[in-house]
N, C-alpha and C positions, 0 to 999 in steps of 0.2 A: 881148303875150307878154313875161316876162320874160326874162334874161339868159344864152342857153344859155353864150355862152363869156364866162368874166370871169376878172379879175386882183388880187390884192392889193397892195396899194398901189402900184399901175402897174406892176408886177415882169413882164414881156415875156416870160422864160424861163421862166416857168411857167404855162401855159395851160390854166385847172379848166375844166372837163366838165360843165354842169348837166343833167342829163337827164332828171329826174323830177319830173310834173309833180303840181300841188295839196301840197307837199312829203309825199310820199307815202313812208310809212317803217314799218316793221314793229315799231316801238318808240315809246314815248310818254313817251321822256325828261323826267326832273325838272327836269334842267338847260338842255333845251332852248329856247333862248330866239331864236323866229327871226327877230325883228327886230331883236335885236341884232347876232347872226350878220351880217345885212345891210347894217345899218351898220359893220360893222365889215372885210366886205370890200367896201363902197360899191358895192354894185349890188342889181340885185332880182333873187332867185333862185324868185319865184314865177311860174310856168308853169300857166296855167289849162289847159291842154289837154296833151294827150301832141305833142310834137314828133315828125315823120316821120322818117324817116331820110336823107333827101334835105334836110331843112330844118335838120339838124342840120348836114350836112357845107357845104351852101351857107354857113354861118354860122363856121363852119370857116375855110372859105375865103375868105372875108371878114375876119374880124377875128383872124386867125393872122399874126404874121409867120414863114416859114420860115425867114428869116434868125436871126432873134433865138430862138424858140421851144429850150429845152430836154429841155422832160417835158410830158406832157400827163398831168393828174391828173383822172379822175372822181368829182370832190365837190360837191355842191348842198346844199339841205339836204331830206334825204331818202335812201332808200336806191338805190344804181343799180344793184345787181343786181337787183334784180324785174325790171327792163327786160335782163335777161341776153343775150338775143338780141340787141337792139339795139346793147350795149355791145359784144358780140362782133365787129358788122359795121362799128363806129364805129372801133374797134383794128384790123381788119385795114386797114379805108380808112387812117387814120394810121402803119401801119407801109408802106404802100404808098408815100404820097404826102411825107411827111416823113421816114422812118426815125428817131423819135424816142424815148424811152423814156415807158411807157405805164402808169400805178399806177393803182388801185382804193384808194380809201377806202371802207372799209365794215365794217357792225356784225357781220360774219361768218354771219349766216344765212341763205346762199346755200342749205344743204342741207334748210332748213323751207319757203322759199319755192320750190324744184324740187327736189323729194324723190328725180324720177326722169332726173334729167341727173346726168354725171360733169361737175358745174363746173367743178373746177382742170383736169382736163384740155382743156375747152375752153376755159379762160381760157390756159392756156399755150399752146395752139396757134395760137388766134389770134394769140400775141406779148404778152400782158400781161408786162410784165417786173416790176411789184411788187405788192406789198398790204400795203394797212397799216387792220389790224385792230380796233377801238375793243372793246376788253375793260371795265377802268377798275375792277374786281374781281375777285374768286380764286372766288368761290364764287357756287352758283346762286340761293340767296334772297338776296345783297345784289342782286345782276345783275336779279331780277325786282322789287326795293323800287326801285332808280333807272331802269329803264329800260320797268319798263311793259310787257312786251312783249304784241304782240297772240296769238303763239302761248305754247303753254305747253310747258313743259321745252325750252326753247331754249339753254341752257344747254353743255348735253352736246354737244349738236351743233355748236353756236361754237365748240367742244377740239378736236372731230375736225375741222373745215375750217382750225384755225388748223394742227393737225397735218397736213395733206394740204398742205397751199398747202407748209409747212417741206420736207416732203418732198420737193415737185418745183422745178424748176428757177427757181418764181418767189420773189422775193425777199421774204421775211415779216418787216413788223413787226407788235409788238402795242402799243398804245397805252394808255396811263393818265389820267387828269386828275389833279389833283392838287391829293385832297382834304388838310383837315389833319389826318386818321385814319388817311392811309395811312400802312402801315409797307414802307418799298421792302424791308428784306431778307427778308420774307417775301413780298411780291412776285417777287421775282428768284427767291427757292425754288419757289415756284409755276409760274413759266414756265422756270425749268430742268427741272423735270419733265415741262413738254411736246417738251424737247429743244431750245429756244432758248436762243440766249448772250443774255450782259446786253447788250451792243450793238444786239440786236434789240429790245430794251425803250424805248419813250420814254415819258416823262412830259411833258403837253402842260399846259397852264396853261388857266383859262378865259378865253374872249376876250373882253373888254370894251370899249365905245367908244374 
């Protein structure tokens, strides 16, 4: 089994979340490259089976320090809201046992892959305190040219969960990579009109060895 809890370059206060196992992901990224990804946060984040919920928190509890521990981020490579429930039960255990702050990394199609949950509202009641949203385009045929997706017009639905998450109480960013086409101020026009400030905007770099 691979790496459920790991670290970037040894960094203690921030403890990722792998939870998704076969890297199982609703999109079939261009740029995805997950061997690199691996070496680049020096662990292996391939999980041939689905982790329990009990093997998760034991692993938890193992290689967490509460002392040092700041945020706990759910990032693998794959998507961890398919496992919604899980991640649900994983957050309410970590707001129990640490009181720490709780983020989702995720491609935002929480509402293609459970069409009939109100997500953000069980993500904020569990205590997820953020989400940070991988956009990386304005529009829906570049989003389906880089990211492959397995459903179709996914698109529309990534605006309306980045707009619901904005709306409640959990903390929304949206993310970019950063290609050398983009143009950030029609970027920042873009997600102003989803009613975010430029401060909720990052531009993230690709990760290299």
């Amino acid at each position: 089994m691979g790496d459920i809890v790991y670290y970037v370059r040894g960094n203690k206060k921030k403890a990722y979340l792998n939870i998704t196992p076969n890297y199982e992901c609703t999109n079939d990224c261009v740029f995805c490259d997950k061997h690199m990804l691996e070496g680049a946060v020096q662990s292996n984040l391939y999980l041939e089976e689905e982790p329990s919920l009990d093997y998760i928190v034991n692993e938890i509890k193992q290689k967490v320090d509460g002392n040092a521990v700041e945020e706990f981020v759910f990032c693998g490579i794959g998507e961890p809201l398919i496992y919604l429930d899980k991640l649900i039960n994983i957050t309410i255990y970590i707001k129990k046992e640490y009181n720490k702050p709780v983020r989702v990394n995720t491609n935002g199609q929480a509402y293609i892959i459970h069409p009939y949950k109100d997500v953000v509202t069980m993500l904020e009641k569990a205590g997820v305190d953020s989400v940070s949203i991988s956009l990386n385009v304005t529009d829906a045929r570049e989003y389906n040219l880089l990211h492959k997706p397995k459903y179709r017009d996914v698109f529309n639905d990534i605006i309306e969960f980045v707009k619901d998450c904005n709306d409640s109480a959990i903390e929304t960013t949206v993310t970019f990579l950063e290609f050398p086409k983009h143009n950030k101020k029609e970027i920042y026009e873009f997600t102003r009109k989803l009613g975010l400030r430029d401060e909720q905007v990052r531009f993230r770099p690709f990760i290299t060895r």
